[in-house]
N, C-alpha and C positions, 0 to 999 in steps of 0.2 A: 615536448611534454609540459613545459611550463605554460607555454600558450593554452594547451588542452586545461590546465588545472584550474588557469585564470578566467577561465570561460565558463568551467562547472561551476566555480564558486558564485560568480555572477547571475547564473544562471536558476542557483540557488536562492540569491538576496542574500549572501551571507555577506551584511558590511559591517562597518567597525561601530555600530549601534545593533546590533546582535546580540543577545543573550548567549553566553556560552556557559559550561560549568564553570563554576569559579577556581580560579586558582589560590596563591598563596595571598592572603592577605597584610597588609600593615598596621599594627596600632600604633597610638600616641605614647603609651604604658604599655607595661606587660603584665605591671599588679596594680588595681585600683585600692590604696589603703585608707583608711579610716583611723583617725588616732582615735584616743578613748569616745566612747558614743557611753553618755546612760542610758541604761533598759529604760525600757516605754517612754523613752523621748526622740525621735525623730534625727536624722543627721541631717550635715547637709547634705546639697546634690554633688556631687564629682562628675568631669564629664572625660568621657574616651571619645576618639576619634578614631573611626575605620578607614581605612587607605587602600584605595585597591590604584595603583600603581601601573598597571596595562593597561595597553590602549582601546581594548576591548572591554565591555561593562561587563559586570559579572553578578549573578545571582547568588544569594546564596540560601541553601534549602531552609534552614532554621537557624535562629537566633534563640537562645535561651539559658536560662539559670542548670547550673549543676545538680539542684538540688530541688525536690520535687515541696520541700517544707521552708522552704529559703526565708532567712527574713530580708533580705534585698531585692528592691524593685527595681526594674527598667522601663525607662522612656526611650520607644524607639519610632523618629517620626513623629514625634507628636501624641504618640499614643503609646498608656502604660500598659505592663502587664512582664508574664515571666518566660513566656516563648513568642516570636514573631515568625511565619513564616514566608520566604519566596521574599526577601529585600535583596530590591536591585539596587546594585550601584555602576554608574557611570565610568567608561573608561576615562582614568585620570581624575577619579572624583574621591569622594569620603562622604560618609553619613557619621551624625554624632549621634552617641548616646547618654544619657543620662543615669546615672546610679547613685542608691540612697538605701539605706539600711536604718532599720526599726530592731531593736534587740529585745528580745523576753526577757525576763528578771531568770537572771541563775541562784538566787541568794545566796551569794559568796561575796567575801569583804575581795578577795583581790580582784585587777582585770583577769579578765579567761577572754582568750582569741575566739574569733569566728571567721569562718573562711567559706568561701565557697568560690565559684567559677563563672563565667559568661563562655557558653560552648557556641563555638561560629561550624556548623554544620557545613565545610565545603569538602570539594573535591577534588582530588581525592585522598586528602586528609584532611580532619576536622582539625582547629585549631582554638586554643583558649587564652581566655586574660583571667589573671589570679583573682578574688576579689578577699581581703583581708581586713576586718576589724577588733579592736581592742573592745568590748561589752564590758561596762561598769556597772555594779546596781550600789544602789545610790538611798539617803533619809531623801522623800520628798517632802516639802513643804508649801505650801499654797494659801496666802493669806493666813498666817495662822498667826494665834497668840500662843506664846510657850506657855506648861505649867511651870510655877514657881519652881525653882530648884532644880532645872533642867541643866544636866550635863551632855556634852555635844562629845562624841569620844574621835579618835584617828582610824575607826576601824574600816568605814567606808565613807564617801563623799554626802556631803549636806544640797541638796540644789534645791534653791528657794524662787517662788513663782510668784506678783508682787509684792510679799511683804512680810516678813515675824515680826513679832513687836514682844522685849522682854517687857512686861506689865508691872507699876509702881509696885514698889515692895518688892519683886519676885529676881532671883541671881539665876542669870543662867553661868554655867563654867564650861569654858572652851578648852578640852586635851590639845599636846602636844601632837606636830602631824596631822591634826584635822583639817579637812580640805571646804571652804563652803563656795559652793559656786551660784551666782544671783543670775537668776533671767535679765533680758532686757528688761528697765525700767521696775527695776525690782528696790525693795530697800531693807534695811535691817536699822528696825530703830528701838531705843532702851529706852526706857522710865523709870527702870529697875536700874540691876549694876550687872555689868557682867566682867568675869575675870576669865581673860585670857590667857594662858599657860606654856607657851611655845617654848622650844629650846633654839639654841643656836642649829643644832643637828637637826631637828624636827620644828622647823614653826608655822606658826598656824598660817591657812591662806585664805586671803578673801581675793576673788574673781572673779569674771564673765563667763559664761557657763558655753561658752563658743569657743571651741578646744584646736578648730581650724587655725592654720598658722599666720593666715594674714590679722586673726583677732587676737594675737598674742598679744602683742602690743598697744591695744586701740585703744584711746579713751572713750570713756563717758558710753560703755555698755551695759553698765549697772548706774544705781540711783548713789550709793552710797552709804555709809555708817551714820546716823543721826542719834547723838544724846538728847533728850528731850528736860524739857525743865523737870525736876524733882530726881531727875536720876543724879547718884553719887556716887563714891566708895569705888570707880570703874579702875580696871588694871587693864594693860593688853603688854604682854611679855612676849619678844619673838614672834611678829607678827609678819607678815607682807599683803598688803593691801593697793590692788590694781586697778587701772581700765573703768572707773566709774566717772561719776559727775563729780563730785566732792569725794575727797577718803576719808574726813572724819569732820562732820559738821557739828559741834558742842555748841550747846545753848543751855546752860543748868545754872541760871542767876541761884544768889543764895545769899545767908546774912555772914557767913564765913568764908574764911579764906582757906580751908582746908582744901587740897584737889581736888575736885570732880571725877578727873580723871588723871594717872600716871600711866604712860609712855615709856617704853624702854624696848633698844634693841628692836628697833624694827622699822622697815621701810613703805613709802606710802610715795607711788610711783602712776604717771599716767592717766591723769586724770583733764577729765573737761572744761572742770570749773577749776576749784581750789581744790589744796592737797588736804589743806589743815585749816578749816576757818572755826571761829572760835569766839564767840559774843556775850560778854559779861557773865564771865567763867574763869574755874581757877583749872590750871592747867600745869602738869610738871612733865618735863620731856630728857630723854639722857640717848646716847647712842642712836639717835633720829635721823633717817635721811628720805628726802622728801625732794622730789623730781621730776621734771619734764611735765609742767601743767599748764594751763592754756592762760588763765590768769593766775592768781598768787602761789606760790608754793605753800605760801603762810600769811594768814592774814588773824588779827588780834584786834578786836573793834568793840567800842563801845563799853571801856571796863572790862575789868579782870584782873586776874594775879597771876603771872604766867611766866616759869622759869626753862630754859633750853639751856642744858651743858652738851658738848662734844656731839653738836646738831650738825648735819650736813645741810643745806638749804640751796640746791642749784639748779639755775633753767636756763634752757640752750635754746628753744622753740625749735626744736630739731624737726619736728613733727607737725605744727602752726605756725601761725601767725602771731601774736600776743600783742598787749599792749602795757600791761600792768607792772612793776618790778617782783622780782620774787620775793621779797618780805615788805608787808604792810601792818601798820601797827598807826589804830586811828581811835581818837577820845570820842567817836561819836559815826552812825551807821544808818543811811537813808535807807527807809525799808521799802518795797514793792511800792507802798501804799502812799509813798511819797512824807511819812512822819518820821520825825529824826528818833533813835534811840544814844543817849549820852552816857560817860561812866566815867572813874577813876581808872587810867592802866598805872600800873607797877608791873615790871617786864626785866628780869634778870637775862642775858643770852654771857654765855661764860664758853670758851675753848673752840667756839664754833666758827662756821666758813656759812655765807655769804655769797652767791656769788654767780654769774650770767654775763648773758649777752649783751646784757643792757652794760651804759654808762653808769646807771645809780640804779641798784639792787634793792635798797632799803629805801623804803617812804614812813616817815615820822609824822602825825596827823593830830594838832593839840588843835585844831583851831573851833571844838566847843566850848574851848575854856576849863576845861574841869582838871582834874589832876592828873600827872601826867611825866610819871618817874622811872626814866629808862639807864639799866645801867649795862652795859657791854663791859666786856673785861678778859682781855687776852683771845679775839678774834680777828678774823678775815673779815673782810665788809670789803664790795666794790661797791664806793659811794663817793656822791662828794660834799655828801655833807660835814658841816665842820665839829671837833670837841666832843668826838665820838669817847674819847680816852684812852688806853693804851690798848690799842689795836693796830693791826697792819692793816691799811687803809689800800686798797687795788693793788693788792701782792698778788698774782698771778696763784694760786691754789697748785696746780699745775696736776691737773684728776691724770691715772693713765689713761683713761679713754670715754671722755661723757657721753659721746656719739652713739656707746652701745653700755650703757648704763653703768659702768664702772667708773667710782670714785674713790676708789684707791689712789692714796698718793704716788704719786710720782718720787724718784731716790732724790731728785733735786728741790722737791717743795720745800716752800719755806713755811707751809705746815708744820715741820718736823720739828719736835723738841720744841715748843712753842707755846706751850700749855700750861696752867699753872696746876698743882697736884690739888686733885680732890678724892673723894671716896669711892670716883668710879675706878676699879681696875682693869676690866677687860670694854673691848671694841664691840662696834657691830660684828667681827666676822666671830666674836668669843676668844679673840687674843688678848695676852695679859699687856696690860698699859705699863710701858717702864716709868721710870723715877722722872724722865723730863718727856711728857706725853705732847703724842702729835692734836692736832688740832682737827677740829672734825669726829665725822663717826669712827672713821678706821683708824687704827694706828699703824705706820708702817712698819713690814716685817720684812729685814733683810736678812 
């Protein structure tokens, strides 16, 4: 009998390159998910892989969307669309597909899910892969000038396309919670003033509009925050500021020394260029921490008046390559065009940490000759330079964990109790500072 059956079959052509009905299939996933997508902006691609696992090839009748209104496309083969019919696949083989979802506007402030299916038409059971997105509708912004007097609120996301510009004269006001996300190569620059409003619980966020997880992290996807000359009177309270080229480029020369802008409570993380550069400007900073940037964390050049208490300043190059130390502070700044700009700095840093992979952190730069009055006072500094004054000079800071962005102290740092008292009382996380405060943004809580 088995001789007869091996003979019909051959007899047939029935060989292991045969179409047969399909069987049970394998995927890569069983749900393709999407984190937040904004309405009418495009996701990325995701890709599924199809596994047919017998040794035999198998057909399968139809490939298609669950949904006959879907806003999810397929690439199958090369070629898009939302049903495919009769794909073979090789015994022992896998075809990929491609998926990407477009969302209509719901006008609703929160996300609202969307779901739908990829249905594999075999035999003789059909089999599916979930398909699941988070749809946000969102202020869009595209080149725009704000009107004066523009309030930004928490109630749904801001996504800017390249550029707003706050115009001389005109205050925009950033609510608590507000989320603003920049396109690639986008930027947000003032002339005006704008005051930023975060809390500790709610603060504001500035970043890359790339929601995918390998872009959580990335620098230099956005342009950056630019002060422009004539803007003043700037706040930013509880902020976090991500993932651009620069996070706050300040150039607002002036005949005073009043701030430009005040800083407070907020982080400024991830960047391409610098975190905080800063050119013949007056500058006040408190609960500041500024991290992981390809060149300076902080750089002060060319003049200015610029005070940092209970600053955090650290770079590990955990992510590049670098060359630069994390704090630089220079009497004078060669521009693109190859012409020197020169100034007076005066530079307070008071309770703050210093501090990286390099040997020397801090670079001191008087060599235009102009004035040039730096006072430290009860800091961290990895340096070697000499007559810093009463500062802990390459005390180990000892962060719990800078590798994944935590700069909280450690129980053993010799941050602790190591501050001299001022008027700030609470931390970056909004804990109260005790009578002998740690040094740095955070104060430790045991």
């Amino acid at each position: 009998m088995v001789i007869a059956l091996s003979w019909l079959a051959m007899s047939c052509g029935l060989t292991s390159e045969t179409p047969r009905p399909a069987g049970s299939l394998r995927f890569s996933a069983d749900t393709v998910f999407f984190d937040t997508v904004f309405t009418s902006v495009g996701s990325v691609t995701k890709r599924l892989r199809v596994f047919n696992d017998s040794k035999d090839p198998v057909t399968i009748n139809s490939i298609a969307l669950g949904s006959s209104q879907s806003p999810y496309r397929l690439i199958v083969s090369g070629e898009e669309g939302s049903s495919f019919q009769n794909t073979r696949i090789l015994g022992e083989d896998s075809i990929l597909l491609l998926v990407s979802v477009e969302i209509n506007p719901m006008d609703e402030d929160l996300p609202f899910i969307v779901k739908d299916s990829i249905v594999f038409n075999t035999e003789p059971t059909p089999q599916d892969v979930k398909l699941i997105s988070w749809g946000q509708d969102a202020h869009f912004l595209n080149d725009s000038i704000l009107a004066c007097n523009t309030t930004w609120t928490g109630d749904r996301p801001y996504v800017i396309f390249n550029s707003v510009l706050v115009d001389s004269l005109c205050h925009l006001t950033i609510e608590e919670g507000a989320q603003i996300f920049s396109h690639n190569g986008s930027s947000i620059f003032v002339q005006g003033t704008i005051d930023v409003q975060g809390s500790a619980e709610s603060p504001v966020v500035f970043r890359n509009d790339r929601l995918d997880e390998r872009f959580e992290n990335a620098p230099g996807q956005w342009r950056g925050i630019f002060f422009l000359e004539g803007s003043k009177g700037n706040t930013i309270n509880n902020a976090v500021i991500r993932n651009a080229e620069f996070g706050i480029w300040l150039g607002t020369p002036d005949e005073d020394d009043d701030p430009d802008l005040v800083i407070r409570n907020s982080i400024i993380e991830n960047m391409a260029n610098t975190g905080l550069i800063a050119f013949t400007s007056d500058l006040h900073a408190e609960n500041l921490l500024i991290n992981n940037c390809a060149e300076f964390v902080l750089g002060n050049f060319a003049g200015g008046n610029y005070s940092y208490n209970h600053c955090t300043f650290a770079n590990f190059s955990f992510d590049f390559f670098r060359q630069q130390p994390s704090v630089a502070v220079a009497d004078n700044f060669v521009l693109a065009d190859n012409s020197v700009i020169t100034g007076d700095i005066n530079l307070t840093l008071t309770n703050s940490i210093i501090w990286g992979g390099f040997a020397d952190e801090l670079l001191l730069d008087q060599s235009a000759g102009q004035g040039f009055v730096t006072i430290f006072d009860s800091n961290i500094i990895r340096s070697s330079i000499a007559n810093l004054g009463a500062n802990a000079i390459n005390a180990d800071p000892l962060f719990i964990d800078a590798a994944n962005f935590d700069y909280r102290l450690d129980t053993l740092s010799p941050a602790k109790d190591q501050g001299i008292t001022t008027l700030i009382t609470i931390d970056l996380d909004g804990n109260m500072r005790d009578a002998n405060p740690d040094l740095g943004a955070y104060e430790r809580i045991e």
